[in-house]
Residue frames relative to the residue before (quaternion, step in Angstrom):
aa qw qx qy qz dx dy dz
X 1.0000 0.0000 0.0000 0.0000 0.00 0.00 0.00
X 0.5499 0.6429 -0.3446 0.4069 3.63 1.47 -0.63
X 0.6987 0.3437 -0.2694 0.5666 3.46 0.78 -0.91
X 0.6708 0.3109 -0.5713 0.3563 3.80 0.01 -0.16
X 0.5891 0.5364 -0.4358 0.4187 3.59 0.78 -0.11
X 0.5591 0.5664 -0.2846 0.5344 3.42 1.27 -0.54
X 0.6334 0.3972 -0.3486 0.5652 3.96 0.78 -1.09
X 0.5889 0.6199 -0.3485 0.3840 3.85 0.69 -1.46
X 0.7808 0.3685 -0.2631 0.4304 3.68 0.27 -1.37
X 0.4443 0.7643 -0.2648 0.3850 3.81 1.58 -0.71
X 0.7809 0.4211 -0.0758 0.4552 2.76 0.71 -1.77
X 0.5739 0.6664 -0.2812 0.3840 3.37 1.37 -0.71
X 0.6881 0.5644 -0.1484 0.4312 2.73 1.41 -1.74
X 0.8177 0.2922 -0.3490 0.3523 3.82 0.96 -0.49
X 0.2479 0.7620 -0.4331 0.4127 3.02 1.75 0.33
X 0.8903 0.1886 -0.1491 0.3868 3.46 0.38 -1.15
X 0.6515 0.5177 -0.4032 0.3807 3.06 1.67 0.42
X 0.6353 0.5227 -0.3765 0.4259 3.37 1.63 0.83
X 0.6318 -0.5348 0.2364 0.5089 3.10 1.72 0.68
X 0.3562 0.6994 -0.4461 0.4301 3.49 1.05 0.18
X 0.4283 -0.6387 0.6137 0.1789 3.17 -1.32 0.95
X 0.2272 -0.7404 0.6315 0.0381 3.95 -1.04 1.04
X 0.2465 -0.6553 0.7129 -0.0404 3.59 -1.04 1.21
X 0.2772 0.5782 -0.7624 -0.0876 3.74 -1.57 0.28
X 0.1317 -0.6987 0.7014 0.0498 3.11 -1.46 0.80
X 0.0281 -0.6806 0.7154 0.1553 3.95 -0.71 1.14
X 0.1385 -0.6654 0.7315 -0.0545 2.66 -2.02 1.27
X 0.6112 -0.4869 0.3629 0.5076 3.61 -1.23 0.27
X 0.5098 -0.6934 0.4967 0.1124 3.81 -1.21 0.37
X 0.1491 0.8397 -0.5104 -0.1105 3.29 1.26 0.58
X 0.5672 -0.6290 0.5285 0.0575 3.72 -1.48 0.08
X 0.2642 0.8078 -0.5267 0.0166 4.06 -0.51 -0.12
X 0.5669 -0.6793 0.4639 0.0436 3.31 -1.08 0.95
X 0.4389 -0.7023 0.5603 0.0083 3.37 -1.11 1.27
X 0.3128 -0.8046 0.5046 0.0075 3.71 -0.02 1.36
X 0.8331 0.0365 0.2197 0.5063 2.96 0.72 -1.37
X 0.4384 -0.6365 0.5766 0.2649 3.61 -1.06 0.92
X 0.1116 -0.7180 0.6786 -0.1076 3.06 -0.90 1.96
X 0.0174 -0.8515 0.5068 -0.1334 2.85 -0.75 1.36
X 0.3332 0.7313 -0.3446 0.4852 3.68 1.82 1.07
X 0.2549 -0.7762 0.5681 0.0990 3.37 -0.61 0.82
X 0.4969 -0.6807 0.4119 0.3465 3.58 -0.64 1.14
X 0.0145 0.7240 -0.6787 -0.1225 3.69 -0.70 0.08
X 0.1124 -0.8724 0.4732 -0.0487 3.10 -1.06 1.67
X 0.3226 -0.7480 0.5754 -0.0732 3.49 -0.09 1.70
X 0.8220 0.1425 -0.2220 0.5047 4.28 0.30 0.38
X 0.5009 0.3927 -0.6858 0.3528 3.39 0.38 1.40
X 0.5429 0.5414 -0.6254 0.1445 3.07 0.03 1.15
X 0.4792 0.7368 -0.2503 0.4060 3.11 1.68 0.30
X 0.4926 0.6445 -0.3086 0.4967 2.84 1.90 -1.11
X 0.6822 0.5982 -0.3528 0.2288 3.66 1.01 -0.83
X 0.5979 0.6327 -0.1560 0.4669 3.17 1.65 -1.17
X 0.5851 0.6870 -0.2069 0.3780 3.59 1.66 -0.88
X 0.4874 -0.5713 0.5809 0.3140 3.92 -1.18 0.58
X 0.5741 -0.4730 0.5222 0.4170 3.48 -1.44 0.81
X 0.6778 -0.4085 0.5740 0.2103 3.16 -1.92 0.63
X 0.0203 -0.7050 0.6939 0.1451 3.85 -0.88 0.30
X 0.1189 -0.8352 0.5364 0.0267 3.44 0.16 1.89
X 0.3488 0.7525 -0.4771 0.2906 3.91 1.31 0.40
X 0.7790 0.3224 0.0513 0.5353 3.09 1.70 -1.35
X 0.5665 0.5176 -0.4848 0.4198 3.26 0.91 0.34
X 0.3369 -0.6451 0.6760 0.1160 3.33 -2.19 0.82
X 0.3648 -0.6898 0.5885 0.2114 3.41 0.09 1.57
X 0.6654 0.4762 -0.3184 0.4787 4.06 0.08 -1.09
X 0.8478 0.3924 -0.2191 0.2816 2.91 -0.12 -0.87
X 0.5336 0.6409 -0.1672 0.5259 3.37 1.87 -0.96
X 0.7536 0.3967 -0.2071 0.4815 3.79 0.85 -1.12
X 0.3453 -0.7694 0.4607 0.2765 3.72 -0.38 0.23
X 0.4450 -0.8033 0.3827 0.1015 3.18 -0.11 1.57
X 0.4031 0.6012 -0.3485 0.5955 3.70 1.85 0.51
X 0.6477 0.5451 -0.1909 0.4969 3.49 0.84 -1.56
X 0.7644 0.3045 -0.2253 0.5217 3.60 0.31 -1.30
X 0.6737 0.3954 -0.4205 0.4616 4.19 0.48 -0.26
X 0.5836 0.4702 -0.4837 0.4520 3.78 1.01 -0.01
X 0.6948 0.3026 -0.3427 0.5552 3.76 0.68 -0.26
X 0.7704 0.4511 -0.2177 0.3944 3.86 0.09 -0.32
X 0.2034 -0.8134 0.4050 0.3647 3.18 1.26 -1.31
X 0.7094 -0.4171 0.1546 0.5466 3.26 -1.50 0.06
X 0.6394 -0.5423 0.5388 0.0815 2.59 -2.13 0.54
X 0.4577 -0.5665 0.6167 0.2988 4.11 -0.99 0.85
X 0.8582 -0.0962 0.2430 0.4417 3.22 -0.03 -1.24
X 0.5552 -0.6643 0.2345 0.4420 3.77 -1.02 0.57
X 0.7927 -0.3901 0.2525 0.3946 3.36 -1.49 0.52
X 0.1002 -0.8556 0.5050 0.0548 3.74 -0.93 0.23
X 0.4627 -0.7173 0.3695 0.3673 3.43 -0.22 0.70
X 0.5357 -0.6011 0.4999 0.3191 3.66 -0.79 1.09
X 0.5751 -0.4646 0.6025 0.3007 3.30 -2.33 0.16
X 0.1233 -0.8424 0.5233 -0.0346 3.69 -0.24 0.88
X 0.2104 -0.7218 0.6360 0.1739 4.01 -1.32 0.16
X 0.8870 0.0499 -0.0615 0.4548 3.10 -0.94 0.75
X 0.7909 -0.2832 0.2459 0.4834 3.61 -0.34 -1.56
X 0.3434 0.6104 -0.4766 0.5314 3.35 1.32 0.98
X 0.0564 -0.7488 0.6543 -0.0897 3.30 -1.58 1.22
X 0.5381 0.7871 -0.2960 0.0575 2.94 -1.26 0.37
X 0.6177 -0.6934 0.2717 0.2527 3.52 -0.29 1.11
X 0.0816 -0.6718 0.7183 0.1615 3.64 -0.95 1.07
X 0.2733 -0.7035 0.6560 0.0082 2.94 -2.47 0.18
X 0.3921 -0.7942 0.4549 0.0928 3.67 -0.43 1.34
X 0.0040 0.7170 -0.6777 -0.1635 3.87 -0.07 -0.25
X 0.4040 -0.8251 0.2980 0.2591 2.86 -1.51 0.56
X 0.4836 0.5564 -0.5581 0.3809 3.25 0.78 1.69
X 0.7876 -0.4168 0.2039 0.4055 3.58 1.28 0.91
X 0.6270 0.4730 -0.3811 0.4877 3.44 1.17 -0.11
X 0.4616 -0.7025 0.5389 -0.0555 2.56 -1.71 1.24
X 0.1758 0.7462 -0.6349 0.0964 3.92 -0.41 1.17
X 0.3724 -0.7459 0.5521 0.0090 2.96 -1.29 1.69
X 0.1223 0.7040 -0.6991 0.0250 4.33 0.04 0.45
X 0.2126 -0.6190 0.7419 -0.1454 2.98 -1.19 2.42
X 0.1311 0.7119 -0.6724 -0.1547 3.80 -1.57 0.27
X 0.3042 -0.7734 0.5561 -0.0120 3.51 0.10 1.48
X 0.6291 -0.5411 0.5068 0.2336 3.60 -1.43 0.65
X 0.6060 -0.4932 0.3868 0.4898 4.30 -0.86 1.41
X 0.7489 0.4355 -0.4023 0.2959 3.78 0.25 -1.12
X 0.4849 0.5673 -0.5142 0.4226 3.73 0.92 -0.48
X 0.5796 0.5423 -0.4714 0.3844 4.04 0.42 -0.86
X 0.7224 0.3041 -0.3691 0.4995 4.32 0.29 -0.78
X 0.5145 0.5205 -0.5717 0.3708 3.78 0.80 -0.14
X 0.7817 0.4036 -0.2706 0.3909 3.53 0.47 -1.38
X 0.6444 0.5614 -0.3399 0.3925 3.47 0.50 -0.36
X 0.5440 0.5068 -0.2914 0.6019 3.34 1.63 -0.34
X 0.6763 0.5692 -0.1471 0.4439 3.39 0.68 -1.36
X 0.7743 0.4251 -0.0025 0.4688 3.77 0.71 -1.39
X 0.3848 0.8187 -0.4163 0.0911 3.13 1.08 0.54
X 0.6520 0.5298 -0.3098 0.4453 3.33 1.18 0.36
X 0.3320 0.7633 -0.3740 0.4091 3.30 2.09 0.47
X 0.1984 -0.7836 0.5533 0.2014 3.87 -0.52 0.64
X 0.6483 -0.6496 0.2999 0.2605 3.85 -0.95 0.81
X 0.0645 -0.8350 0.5193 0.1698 3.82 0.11 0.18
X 0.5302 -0.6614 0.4282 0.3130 3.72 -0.76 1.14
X 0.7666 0.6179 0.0635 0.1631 2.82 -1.29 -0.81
X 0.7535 0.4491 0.0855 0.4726 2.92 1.66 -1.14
X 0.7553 -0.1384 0.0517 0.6386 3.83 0.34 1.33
X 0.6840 -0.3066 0.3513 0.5610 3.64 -1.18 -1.08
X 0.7280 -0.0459 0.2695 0.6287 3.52 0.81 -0.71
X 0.1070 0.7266 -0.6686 0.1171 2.78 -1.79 1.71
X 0.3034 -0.7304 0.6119 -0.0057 3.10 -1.83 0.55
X 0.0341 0.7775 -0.6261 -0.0482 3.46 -0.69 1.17
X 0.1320 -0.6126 0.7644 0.1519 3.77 -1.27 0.49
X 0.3037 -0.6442 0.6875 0.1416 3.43 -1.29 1.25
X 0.0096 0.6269 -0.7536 -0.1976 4.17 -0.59 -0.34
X 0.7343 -0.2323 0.3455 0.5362 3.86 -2.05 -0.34
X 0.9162 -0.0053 0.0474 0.3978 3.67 -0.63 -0.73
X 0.8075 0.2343 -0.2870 0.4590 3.43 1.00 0.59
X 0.0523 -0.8626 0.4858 0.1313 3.39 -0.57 -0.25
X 0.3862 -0.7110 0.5717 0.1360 4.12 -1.48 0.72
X 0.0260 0.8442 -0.5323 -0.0575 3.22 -1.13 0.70
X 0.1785 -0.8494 0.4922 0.0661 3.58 -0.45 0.84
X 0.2170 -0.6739 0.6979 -0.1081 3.69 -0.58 1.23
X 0.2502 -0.5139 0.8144 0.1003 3.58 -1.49 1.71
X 0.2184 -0.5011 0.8361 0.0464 3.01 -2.35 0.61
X 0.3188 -0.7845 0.5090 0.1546 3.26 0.30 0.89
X 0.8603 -0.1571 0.0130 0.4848 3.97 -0.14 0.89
X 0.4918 0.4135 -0.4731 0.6028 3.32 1.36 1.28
X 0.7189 -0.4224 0.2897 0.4699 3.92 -0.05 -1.01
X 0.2893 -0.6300 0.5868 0.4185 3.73 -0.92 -0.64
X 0.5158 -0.6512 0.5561 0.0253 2.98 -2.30 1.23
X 0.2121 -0.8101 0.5397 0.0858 3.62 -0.09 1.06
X 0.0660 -0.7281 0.6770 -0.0850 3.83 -1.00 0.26
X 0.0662 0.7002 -0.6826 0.1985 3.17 -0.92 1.20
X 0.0680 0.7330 -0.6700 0.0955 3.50 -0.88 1.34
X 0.3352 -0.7165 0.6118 0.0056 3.49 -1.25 1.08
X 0.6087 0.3850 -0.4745 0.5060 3.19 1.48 1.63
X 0.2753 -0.7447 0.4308 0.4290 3.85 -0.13 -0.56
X 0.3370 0.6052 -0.6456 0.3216 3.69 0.69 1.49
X 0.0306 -0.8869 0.4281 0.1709 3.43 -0.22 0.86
X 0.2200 0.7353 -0.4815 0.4232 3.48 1.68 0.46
X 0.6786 0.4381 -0.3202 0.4951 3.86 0.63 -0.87
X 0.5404 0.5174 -0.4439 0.4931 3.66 0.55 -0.66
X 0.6423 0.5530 -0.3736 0.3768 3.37 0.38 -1.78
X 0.4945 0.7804 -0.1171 0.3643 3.57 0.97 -1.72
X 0.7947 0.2324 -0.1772 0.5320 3.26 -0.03 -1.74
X 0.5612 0.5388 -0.4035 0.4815 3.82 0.78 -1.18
X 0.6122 0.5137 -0.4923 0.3449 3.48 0.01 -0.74
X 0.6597 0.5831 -0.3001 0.3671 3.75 1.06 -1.82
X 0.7179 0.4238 -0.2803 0.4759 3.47 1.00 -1.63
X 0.6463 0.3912 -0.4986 0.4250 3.84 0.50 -0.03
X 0.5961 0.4626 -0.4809 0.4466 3.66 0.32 -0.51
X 0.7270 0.3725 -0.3708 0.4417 3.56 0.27 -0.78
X 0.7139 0.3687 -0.3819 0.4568 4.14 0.24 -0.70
X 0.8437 0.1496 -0.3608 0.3682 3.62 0.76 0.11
X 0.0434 0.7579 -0.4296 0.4890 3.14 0.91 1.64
X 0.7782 0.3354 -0.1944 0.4941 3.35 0.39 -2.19
């Protein structure tokens, strides 16, 4: 949790040091819970549409509301309490989720420039196939981030407060199918 605050306050920091405008919004922190040991890797068959797609206006999107809340409790499980819109910078949004054994997945969808921050930033992040136009997973001790290009739409954040990263893989999988859908 130290280092996504650490990546979180980063990111914040070059936001405002490129003249960007910076936004925090605290919200509750809901949580959701892992049933089952999910070992499946997403295999993604429609980012190549994503390529053909307009950038995301993430000013105006409702992660929660956008992700079917069926979709994300079949890979996470059930849920403590309802979804809640995440803590966000600038023009990133997006919606965390409690389960009810205490874990915590964050689905961020952040604006194409956030993708050369992190790649600059993440350099100790290994690549995950398979996965949008391009991905990145940092593991940490008990938790771990994934980042997912949309190649000329935006990039997909993931934050899990477990170290199964097959669910990350999982939840990304949900938030591409659904952002290149619209």
């Amino acid at each position: 949790m130290k280092t996504f605050i650490l990546i979180t306050f980063l990111l914040l920091l070059l936001t405002a040091c490129s003249g960007g405008a910076s936004e925090t919004t605290a919200t509750a922190v809901p949580a959701t819970a892992v049933t089952e040991s999910d070992t499946a890797v997403a295999d993604n068959n429609t980012h190549a549409a994503a390529n053909a797609a307009d950038p995301i206006d993430t000013t105006t999107l409702d992660v929660c509301a956008l992700l079917p809340e069926a979709e994300v409790t079949a890979v996470v499980g059930p849920l403590r309490e309802s979804p809640s819109a995440a803590e966000f910078i600038g023009d990133e949004r997006g919606c965390t989720y409690l389960t009810e054994q205490g874990f915590i997945y964050t689905v961020n969808v952040a604006p194409l420039d956030r993708w050369e921050i992190m790649t600059a930033v993440l350099t100790d992040a290994a690549p995950v196939p398979n996965l949008g136009d391009e991905a990145l997973l940092r593991e940490m001790s008990s938790d771990n981030a994934l980042y997912v290009l949309l190649d000329g739409q935006a990039v997909i954040q993931v934050y899990n407060t477990t170290d199964d990263t097959a669910v990350s893989t999982r939840l990304a999988q949900v938030a591409i199918d659904t952002l290149t859908q619209n």
